[in-house]
C-alpha positions in Angstrom: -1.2 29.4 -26.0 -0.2 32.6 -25.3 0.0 34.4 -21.9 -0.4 38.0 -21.1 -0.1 40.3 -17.9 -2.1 43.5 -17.3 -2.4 45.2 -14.3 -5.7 45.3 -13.3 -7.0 48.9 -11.7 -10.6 49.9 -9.8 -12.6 49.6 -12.7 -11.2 46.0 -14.5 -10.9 44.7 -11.8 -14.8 44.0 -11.8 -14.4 41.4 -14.3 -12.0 38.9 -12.4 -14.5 38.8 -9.5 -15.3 35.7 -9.6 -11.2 34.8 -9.2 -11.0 36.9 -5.7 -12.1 37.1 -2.4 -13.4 40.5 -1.3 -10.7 42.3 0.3 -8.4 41.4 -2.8 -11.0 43.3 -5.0 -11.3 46.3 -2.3 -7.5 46.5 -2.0 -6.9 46.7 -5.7 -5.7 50.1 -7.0 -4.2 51.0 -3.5 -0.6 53.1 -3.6 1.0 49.7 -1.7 -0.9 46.9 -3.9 -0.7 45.9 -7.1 -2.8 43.4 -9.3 -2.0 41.4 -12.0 -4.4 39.2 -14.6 -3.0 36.4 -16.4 -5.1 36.1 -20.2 -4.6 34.0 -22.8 -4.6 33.6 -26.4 -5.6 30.7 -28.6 -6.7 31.5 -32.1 -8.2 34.4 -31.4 -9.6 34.1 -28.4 -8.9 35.7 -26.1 -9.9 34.6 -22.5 -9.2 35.5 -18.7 -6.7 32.8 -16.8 -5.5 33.4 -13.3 -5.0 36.7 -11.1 -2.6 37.5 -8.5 -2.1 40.0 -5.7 1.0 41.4 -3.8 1.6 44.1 -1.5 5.2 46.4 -1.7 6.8 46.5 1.9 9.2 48.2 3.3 11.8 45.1 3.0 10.2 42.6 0.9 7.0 42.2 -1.3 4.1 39.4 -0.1 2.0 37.8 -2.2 -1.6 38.0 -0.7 -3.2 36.2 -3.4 -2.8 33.7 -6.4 -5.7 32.0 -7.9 -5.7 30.5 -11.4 -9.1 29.0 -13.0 -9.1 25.4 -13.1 -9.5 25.0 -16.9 -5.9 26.8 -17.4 -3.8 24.8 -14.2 -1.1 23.1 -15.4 -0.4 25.4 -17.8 2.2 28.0 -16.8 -0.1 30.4 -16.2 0.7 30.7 -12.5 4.1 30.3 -13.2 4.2 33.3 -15.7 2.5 35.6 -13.0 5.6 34.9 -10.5 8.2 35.6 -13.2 6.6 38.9 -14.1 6.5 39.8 -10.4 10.5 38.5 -10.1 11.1 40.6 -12.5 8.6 43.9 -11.2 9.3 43.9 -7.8 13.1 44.1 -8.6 12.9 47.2 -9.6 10.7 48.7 -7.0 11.7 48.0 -3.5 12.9 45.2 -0.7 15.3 42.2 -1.5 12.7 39.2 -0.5 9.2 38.0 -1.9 7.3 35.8 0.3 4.2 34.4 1.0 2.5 32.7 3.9 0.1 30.0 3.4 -2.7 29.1 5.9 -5.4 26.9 4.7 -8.4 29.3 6.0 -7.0 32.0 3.5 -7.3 29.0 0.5 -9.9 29.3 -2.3 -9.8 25.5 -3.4 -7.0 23.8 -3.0 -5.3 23.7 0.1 -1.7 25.4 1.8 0.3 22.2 1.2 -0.5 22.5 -2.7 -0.1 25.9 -3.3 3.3 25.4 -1.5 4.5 22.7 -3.8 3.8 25.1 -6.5 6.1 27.7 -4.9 8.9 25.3 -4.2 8.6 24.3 -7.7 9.4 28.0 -8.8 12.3 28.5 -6.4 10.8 29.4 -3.3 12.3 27.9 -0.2 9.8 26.5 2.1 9.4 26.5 6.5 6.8 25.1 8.1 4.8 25.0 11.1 5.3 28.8 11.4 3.7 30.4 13.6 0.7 32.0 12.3 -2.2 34.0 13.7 -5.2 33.0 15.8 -8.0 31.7 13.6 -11.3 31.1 15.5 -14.3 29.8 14.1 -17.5 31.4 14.5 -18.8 28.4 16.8 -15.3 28.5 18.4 -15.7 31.8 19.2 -18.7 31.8 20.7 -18.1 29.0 23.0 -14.9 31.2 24.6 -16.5 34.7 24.7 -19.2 32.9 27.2 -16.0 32.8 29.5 -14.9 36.5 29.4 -16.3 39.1 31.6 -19.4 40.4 30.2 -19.7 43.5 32.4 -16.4 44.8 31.1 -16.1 44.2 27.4 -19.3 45.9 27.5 -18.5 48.7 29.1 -15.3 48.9 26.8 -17.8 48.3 23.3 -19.9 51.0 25.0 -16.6 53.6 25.4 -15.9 53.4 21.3 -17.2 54.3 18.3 -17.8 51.7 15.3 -17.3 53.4 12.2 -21.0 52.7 10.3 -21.7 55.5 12.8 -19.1 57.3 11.7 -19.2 60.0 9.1 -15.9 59.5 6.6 -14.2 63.0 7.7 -14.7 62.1 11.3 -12.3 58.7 10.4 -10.1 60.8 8.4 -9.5 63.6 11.3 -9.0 60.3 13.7 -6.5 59.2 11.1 -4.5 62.4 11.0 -4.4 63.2 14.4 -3.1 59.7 14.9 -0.8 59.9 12.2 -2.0 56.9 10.5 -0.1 56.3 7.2 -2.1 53.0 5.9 -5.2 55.0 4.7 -5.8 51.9 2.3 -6.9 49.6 4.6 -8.8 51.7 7.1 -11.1 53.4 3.8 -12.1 49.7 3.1 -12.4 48.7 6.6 -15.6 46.9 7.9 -17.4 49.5 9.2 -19.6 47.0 11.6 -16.1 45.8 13.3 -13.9 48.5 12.9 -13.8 51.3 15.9 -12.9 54.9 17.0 -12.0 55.6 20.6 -12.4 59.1 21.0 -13.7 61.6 24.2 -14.0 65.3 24.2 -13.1 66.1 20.8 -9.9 64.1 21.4 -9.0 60.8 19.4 -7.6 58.0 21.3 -7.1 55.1 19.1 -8.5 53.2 16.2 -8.7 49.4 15.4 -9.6 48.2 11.7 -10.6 44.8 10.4 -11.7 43.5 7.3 -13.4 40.6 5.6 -11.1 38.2 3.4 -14.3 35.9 1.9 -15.9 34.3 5.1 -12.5 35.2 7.7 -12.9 38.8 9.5 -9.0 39.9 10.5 -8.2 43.0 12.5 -5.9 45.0 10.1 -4.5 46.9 13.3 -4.4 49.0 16.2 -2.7 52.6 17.5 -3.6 54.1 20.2 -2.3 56.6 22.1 -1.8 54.0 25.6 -2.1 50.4 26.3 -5.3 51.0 27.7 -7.2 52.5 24.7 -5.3 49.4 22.9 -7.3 47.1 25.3 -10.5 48.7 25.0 -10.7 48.3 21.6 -9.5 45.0 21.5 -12.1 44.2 24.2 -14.7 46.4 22.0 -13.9 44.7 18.9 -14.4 41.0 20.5 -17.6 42.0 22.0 -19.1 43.6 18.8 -18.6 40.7 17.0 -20.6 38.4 18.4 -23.5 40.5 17.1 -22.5 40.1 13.5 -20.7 36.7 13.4 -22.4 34.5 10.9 -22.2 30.5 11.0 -19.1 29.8 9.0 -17.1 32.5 9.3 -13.7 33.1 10.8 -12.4 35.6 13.7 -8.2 36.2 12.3 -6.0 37.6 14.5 -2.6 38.3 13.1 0.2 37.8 15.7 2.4 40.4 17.4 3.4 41.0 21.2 0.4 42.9 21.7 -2.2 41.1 20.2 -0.6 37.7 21.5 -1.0 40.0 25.2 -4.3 40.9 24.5 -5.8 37.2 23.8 -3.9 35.7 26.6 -5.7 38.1 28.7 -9.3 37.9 26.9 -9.3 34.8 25.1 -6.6 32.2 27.4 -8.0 29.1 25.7 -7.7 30.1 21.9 -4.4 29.1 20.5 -2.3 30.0 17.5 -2.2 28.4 14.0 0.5 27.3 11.7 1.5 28.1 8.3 3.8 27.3 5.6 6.3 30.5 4.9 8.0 30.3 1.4 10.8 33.2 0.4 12.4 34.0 -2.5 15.6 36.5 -2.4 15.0 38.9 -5.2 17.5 39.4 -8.5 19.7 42.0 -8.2 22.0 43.7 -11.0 
């Protein structure tokens, strides 16, 4: 069987979607992403295999996706993706490829798996990472009865979601913010993404997208920490209007957002993943 790569653009990218979750089909043709297809060969046939994802950093490249159909596991497919990247990515930026594995971000097999397969092609594994806070929608619920109502109110009522935005609104917003990472902010969810803006003057701006069933804030800048609260507070309260049974609230890590849910959300803790590296060739 024979294995080929192509990098997959806006308009092929249609027909892998079946092999990706959402965001990895709206983040596909973006400056920072690239996506590869795996397809095979057999006597003429020529079929689709496996796909993965990975976004180029400043100092290292991540792998945000890898799914191969189950018909071709077992078969080097995945395997052939990650030497093709090894041997990519060298010659574009960073000296590390990782990838961080939560079982929430897994189509159908789970983290511990998926990170067998990676030691298996030279990754080094640590784990219990800390991850980020992944609610679910019941979860959720149950602690937003606890916050104040009054004031994340007030603060959804103070910003603007972007469905009631029109797109060169967000894109002024964005420049006078200096936001580099247009990508992710043009395929933001509109419902739960939000401007913060007063007198012609923009504030701040908090993004989030969908990833399948999980809903992840992509980020925040603001201009002070309290527009940076606001939204936060804006964000949390807007989404128990559009939370669906079965979904997932995911709130990456950092010293502000691990502020923010200590203040908002006390009794939701963090997750844990499984971190695998792999230093890059050089020479």
């Amino acid at each position: 069987m024979e294995i080929q790569i192509i990098e997959l653009n806006r308009k092929n990218i249609n027909s892998f979607l079946d092999m990706a979750f959402s965001e990895v089909v709206e983040r596909t043709g973006h400056r920072d992403t690239v996506t590869l297809a795996a397809m095979t060969s057999s006597e003429g046939i020529r079929m689709r295999a496996g796909i993965m994802q990975y976004r180029i950093l400043e100092k290292a490249v991540e792998i945000t996706w890898l799914y191969v159909l189950p018909e071709f596991r077992r078969s080097k497919v995945a395997s052939t993706l990650i030497r093709y990247l090894l041997k990519a990515a060298a010659s574009r930026t960073g000296n590390l490829i990782r990838v961080f594995l939560l079982d929430e971000n897994m189509a159908d097999v789970s983290a511990k798996e998926m990170a067998g397969f990676f030691r298996e092609n030279g990754f080094l594994e640590q784990e219990n990472v800390p991850g980020p806070f992944c609610i679910s929608a019941g979860e959720f619920l149950l602690a937003e009865q606890s916050a104040d109502e009054a004031k994340m109110e007030k603060a959804y009522s103070m910003v603007t979601p972007f469905e009631e935005c029109t797109p060169d609104l967000i894109m002024q917003a964005m420049d006078e913010l200096r936001i580099k990472n247009t990508s992710e902010i043009t395929t933001a969810d509109k419902k739960n993404s939000y401007i913060s803006e007063s007198n012609g003057k923009y504030h701040g701006v908090l993004w989030s997208y969908y990833h399948g069933r999980t809903l992840t804030i992509g980020g925040i800048c603001a201009k002070d920490m309290r527009t940076e609260k606001r939204l936060f507070t804006a964000f949390l309260y807007g989404i128990k209007r559009n939370v669906r049974y079965g979904d997932r609230i995911m709130i990456n890590s950092d010293e502000l957002m691990d502020e923010l849910m200590k203040i908002t959300l006390p009794e939701i803790g963090k997750t844990t993943g499984i971190l695998l590296t792999q230093k890059l060739p050089t020479g």
